[in-house]
C-alpha positions as MATLAB code, in Angstrom:
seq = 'XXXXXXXXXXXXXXXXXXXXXXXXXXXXXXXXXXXXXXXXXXXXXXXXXXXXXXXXXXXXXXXXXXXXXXXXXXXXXXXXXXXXXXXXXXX';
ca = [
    -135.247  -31.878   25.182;
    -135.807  -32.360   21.717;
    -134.846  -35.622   20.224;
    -133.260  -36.743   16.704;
    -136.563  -38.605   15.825;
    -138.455  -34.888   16.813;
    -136.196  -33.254   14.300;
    -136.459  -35.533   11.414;
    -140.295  -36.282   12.309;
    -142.123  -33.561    9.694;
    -138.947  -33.572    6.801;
    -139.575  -35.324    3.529;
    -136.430  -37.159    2.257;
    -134.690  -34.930   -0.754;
    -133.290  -36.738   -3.374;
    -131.463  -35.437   -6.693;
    -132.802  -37.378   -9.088;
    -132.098  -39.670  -11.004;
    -129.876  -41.584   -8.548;
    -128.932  -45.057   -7.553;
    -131.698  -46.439   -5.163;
    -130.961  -49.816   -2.891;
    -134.713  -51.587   -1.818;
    -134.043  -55.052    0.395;
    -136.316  -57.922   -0.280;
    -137.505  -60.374    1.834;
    -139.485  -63.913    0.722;
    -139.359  -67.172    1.751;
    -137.250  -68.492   -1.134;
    -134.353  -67.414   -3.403;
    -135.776  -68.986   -6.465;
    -139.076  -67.010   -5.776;
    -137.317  -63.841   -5.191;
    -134.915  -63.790   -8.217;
    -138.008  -63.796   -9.889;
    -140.666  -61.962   -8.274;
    -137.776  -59.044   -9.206;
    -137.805  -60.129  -12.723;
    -141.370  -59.710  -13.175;
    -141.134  -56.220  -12.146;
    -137.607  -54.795  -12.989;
    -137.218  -56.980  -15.975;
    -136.831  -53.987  -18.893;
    -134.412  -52.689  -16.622;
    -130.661  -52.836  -15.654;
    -130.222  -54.012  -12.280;
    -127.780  -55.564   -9.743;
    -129.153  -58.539   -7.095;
    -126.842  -59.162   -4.711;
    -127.334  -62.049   -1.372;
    -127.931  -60.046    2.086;
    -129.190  -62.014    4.826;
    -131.042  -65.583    5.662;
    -133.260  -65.565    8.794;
    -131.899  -67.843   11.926;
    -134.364  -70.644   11.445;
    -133.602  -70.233    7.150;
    -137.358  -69.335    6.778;
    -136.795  -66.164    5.017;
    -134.099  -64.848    2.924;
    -133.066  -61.343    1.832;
    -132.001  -59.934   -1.098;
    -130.549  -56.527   -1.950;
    -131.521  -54.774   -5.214;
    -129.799  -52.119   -6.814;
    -131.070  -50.132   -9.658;
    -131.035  -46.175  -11.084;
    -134.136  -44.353  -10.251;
    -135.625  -41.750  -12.599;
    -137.477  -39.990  -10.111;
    -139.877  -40.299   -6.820;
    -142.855  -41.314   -8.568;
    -140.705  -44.302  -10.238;
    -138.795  -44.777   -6.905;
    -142.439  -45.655   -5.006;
    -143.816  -47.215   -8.225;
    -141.218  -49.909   -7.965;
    -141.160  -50.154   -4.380;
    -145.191  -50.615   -4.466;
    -145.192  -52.911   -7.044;
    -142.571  -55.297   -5.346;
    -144.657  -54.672   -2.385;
    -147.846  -56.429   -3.876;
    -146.068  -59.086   -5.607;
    -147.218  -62.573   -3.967;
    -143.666  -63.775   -3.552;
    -142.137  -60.866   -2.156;
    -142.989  -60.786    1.996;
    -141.478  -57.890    3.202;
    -139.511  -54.423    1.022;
    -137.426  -51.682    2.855;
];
């Protein structure tokens, strides 16, 4: 029997560009975070909002909401958070 995951396995998302895109960031501290995003959305309008603290208050995430012009700029920003020393973890 095929499954959901089977289905979905070889399809590329399809997105009409540009569009409102959500990535949620995870570091250690707020502070850092707040500005790790600053340092790479900064020319940009954008909306931060709290999401979740880990259990033992080690990590913290952050939702960030911005307008995407299109995929390369969608995986541009996502890379670029991705590689920024403050940042530990983007989905």
């Amino acid at each position: 029997m095929e499954t959901l995951n089977d289905k979905l396995k070889d399809k590329k998302l399809e997105l009409e560009y540009p569009c409102n895109w959500c990535y949620k960031v995870i570091a250690s501290e707020k502070e850092a975070l707040q500005n790790a995003i600053e340092d790479v959305v900064s020319q940009r309008e954008y909306k931060l909002s709290d999401s979740n603290r880990s259990k033992t208050g080690k990590y913290i995430s952050m939702n960030l909401d911005l307008l995407v012009h299109n995929e390369n700029d969608r995986q541009f920003i996502y890379d670029t958070l991705k590689r920024h020393q403050d940042i530990k973890m983007i989905l």
